[in-house]
C-alpha positions as CSV (number, residue, x, y, z in Angstrom):
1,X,-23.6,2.6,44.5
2,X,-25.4,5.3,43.1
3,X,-24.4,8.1,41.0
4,X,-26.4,11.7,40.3
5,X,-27.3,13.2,36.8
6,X,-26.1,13.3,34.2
7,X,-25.0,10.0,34.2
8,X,-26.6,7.5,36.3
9,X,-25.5,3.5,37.0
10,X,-27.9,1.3,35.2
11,X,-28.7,4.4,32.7
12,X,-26.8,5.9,29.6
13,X,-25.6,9.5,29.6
14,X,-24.6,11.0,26.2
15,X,-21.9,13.3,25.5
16,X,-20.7,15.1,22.1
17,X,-17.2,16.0,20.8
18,X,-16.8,19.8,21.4
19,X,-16.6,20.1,17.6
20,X,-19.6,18.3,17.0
21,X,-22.6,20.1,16.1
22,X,-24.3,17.6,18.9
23,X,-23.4,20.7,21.0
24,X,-25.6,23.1,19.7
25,X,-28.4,21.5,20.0
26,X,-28.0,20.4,23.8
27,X,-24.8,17.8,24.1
28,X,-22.7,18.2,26.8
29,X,-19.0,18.0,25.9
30,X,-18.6,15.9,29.3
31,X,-20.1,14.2,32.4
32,X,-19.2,13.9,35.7
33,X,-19.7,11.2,37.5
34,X,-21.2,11.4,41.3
35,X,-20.6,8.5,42.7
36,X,-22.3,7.7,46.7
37,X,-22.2,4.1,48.4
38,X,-24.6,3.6,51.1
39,X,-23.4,0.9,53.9
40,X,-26.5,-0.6,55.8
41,X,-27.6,1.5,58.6
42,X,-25.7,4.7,57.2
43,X,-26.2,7.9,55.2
44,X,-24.9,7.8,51.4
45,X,-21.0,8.6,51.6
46,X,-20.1,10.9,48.3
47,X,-16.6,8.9,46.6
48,X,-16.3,10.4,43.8
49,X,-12.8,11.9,44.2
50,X,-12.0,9.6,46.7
51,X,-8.2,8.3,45.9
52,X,-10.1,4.3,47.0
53,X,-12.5,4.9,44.0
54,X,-11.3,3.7,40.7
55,X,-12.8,4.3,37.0
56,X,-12.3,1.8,34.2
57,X,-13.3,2.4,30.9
58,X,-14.2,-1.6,30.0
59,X,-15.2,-0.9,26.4
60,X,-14.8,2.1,24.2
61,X,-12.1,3.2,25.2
62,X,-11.1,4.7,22.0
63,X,-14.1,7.1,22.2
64,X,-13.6,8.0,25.8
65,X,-11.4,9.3,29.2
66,X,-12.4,9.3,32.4
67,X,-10.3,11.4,35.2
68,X,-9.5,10.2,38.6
69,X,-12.5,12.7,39.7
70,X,-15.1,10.6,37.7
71,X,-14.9,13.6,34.6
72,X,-15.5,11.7,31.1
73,X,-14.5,13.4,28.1
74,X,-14.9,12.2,24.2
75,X,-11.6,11.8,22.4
76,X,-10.4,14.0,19.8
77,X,-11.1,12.7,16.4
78,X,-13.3,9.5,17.1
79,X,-15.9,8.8,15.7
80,X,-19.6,8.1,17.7
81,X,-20.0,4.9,19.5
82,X,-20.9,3.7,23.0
83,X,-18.7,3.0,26.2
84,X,-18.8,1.2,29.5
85,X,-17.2,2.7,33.0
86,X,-16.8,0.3,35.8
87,X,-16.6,2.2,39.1
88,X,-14.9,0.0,41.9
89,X,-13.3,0.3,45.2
90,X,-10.1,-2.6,45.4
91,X,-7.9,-0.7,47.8
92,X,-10.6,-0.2,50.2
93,X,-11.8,-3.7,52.0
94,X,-15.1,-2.6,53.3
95,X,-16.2,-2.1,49.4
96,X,-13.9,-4.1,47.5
97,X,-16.7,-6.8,46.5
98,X,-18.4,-3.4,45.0
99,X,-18.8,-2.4,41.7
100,X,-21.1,-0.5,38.8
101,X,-21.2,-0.3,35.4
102,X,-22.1,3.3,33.4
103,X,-23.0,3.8,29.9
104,X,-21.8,6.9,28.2
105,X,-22.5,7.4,24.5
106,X,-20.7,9.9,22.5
107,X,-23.2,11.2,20.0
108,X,-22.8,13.4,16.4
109,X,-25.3,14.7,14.4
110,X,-25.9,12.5,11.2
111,X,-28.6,14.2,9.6
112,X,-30.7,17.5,9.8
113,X,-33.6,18.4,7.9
114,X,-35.8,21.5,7.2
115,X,-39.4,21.3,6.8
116,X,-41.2,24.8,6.2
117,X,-44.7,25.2,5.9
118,X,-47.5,28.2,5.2
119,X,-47.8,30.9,7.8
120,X,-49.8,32.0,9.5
121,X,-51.2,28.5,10.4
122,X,-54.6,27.3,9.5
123,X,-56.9,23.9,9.5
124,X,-54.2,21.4,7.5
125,X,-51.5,23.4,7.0
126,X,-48.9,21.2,9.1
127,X,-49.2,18.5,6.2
128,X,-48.6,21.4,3.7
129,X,-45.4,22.1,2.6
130,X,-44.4,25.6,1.0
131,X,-41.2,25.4,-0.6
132,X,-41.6,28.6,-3.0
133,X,-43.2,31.6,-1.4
134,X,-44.4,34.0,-3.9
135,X,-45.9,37.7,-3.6
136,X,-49.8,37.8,-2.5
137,X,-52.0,38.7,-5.2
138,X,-52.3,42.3,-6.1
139,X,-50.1,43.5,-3.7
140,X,-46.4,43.6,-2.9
141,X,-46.0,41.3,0.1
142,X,-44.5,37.9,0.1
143,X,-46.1,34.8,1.4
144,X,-44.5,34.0,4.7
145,X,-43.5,30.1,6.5
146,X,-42.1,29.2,9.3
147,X,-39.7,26.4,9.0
148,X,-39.3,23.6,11.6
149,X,-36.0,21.4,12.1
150,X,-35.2,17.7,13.0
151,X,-31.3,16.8,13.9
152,X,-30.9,13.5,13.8
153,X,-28.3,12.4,16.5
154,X,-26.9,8.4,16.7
155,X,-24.1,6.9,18.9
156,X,-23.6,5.0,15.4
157,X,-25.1,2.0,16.9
């Protein structure tokens, strides 16, 4: 089995609530799943909506859904955390002894953080911070900075 980004088998995928700010900085507010088995000797077959294909949601499944199409979506109202899919195939013999396991975290933002320095740039500035600009001597222009920001994002584990 394999399955194509943004979620991968072996690898985690992250998604945010839609009223998380996660989503502004890049979250996705869901994932689908592509999921291809490859029999020996044949080119990958695509089940992802496949009625044979079935998704389980082993652990977290207070955090997440998953559709019959392989579409995961965070719950309303939970909180962040980290889930486990199982894709398998019982109904269909030639791949019932097949199965994968996908990680999808739900992630929030837990902290953001504003660091402005002295612009324009010169030899050290980027360890100087400038939290007050005042006007430049003798004339009456302000100081300028540029600010950078950090968002801090966690799964809460």
């Amino acid at each position: 089995i394999s399955s194509s980004t943004p979620c991968n088998t072996g690898a985690i995928c992250s998604i945010a609530r839609p009223t998380d700010p996660a989503t502004n900085v890049g979250r996705r507010t869901s994932a689908q799943l592509v999921v291809t088995v490859t029999f020996p000797g044949q080119s990958p077959i695509t089940f992802t909506s496949d009625p044979r294909t079935l998704y389980t949601v082993v652990s977290g499944s207070d955090l997440i859904a998953v559709s019959s199409t392989g579409l995961v979506t965070p719950k309303a109202g939970t909180m962040f955390g980290a889930a486990v899919i199982r894709v398998t195939f019982p109904t269909y013999s030639r791949a019932a002894s097949v199965s994968a396991n996908i990680t999808v975290r739900v992630d929030g933002v837990t902290g953001i953080s504003w660091t402005p320095s002295p612009y324009p740039t010169y030899s050290g500035s980027s360890s100087v911070t400038k939290t007050t600009l005042s006007k430049v001597h003798c004339t009456t222009a302000y100081q300028r900075a540029v600010v950078a920001a950090a968002v801090t994002l966690s799964d809460g584990t």
